[in-house]
N, C-alpha and C positions, 0 to 999 in steps of 0.2 A: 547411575549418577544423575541422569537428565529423567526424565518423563516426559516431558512436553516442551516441545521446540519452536519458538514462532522466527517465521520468514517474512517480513515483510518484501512485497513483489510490485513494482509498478510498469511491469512488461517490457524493461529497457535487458538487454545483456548482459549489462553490467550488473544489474542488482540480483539476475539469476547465478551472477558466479557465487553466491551464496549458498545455492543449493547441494552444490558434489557435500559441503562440507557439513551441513545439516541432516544430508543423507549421511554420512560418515557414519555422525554421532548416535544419529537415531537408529541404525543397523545394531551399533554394538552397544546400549545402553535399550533397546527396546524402547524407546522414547515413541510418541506421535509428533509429528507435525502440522505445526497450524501455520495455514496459509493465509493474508488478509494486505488488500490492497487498497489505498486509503487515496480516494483520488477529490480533487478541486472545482464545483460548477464552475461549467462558463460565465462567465457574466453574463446577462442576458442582453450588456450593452445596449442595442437599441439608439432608438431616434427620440430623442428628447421631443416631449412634449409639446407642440406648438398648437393645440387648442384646434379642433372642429374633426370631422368626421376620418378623413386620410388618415390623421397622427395616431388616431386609437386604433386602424385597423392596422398601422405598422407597428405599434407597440403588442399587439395582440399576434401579430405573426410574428416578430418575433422571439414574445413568450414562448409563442408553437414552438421555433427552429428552436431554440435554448432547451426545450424539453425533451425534444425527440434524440439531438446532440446527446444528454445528458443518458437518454436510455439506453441510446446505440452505445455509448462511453461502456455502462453499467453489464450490460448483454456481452459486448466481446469482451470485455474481463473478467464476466463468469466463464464464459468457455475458456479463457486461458488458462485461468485457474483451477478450473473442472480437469483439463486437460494435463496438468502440474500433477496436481491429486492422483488421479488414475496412473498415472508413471509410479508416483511415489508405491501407491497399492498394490502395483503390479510387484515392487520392489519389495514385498511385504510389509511395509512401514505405514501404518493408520496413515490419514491425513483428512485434515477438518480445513474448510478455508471460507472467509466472509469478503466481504467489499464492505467499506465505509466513507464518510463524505465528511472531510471536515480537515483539520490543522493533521497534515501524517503522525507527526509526535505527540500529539497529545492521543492519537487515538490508537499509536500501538502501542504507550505507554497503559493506557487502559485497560486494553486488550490484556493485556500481560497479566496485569492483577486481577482481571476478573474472569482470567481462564486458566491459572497457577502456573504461571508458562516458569520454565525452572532457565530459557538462556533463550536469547535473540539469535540470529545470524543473521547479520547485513550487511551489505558491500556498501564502499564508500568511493565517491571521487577523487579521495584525497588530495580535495585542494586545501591550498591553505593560504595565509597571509591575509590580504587585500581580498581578495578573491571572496574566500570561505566569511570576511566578516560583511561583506555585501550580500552577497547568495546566503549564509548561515549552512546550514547544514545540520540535515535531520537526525543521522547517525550522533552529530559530537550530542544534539538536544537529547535523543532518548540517552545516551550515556550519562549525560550530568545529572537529568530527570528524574531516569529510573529510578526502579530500585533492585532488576533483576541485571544480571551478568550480559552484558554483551560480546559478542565474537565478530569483533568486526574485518570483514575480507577484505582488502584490495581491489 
């Protein structure tokens, strides 16, 4: 039924309770799963501007901290994910997994179509009212977005 299962992961608990059920599906349809965690630079904030030599070496460090933040971010969410993968393979179940930088729905909506993904599984906060239309919510965006199946967990 499935072939290809993507999980999006942003290394909270809550978004892994997605997994027992990914694993389910992918056991008894032989599916793979792809892994891919879609995270936000920091801003690199900073000290605005005030013209002579001081302001451009604090804007210049930092860039620095903004960058090295941004690696260490990208380094421990390979190994988490590296570490996801190898569970899932031990389980016998392929598993493929990327990191991306940008809007999470727009880029696991991507993902999905440019990897034939056949169903999502992603946990939700399940808020709602007030809450959900301030914060939004990435789950309800890939659902309206998409155009594959979502499973969405609790």
């Amino acid at each position: 039924m499935y072939s290809r299962i993507l999980v999006p992961l942003d290394g909270s608990k809550l978004a892994e309770k997605a997994l027992p059920h990914a694993q389910g599906l992918a056991k008894t349809s032989g599916a793979s799963i792809h892994l891919i965690n879609v995270f936000t630079k920091h801003p690199s904030g900073g000290i605005p501007p005030t013209g002579g030599p001081e302001s451009d070496r604090n804007a210049v460090s930092t860039a620095e901290l903004a960058r090295q933040l941004e690696e260490a971010q990208i380094s421990g969410m390979d190994g988490y994910l590296a570490h996801i993968a190898t569970q899932l393979e031990h389980d016998g179940i392929q598993a493929e997994r990327e990191i991306h930088e940008g809007p999470a729905h727009d880029h696991i909506i991507d993902y999905a179509k440019q990897h034939g993904i056949d169903l999502i599984v992603m946990s939700t906060h399940g808020h709602g009212g007030l809450k959900r239309l301030l914060l939004g919510s990435i789950t309800d965006r890939v659902i309206r977005a998409g155009e594959v199946p979502v499973l969405v967990v609790p």
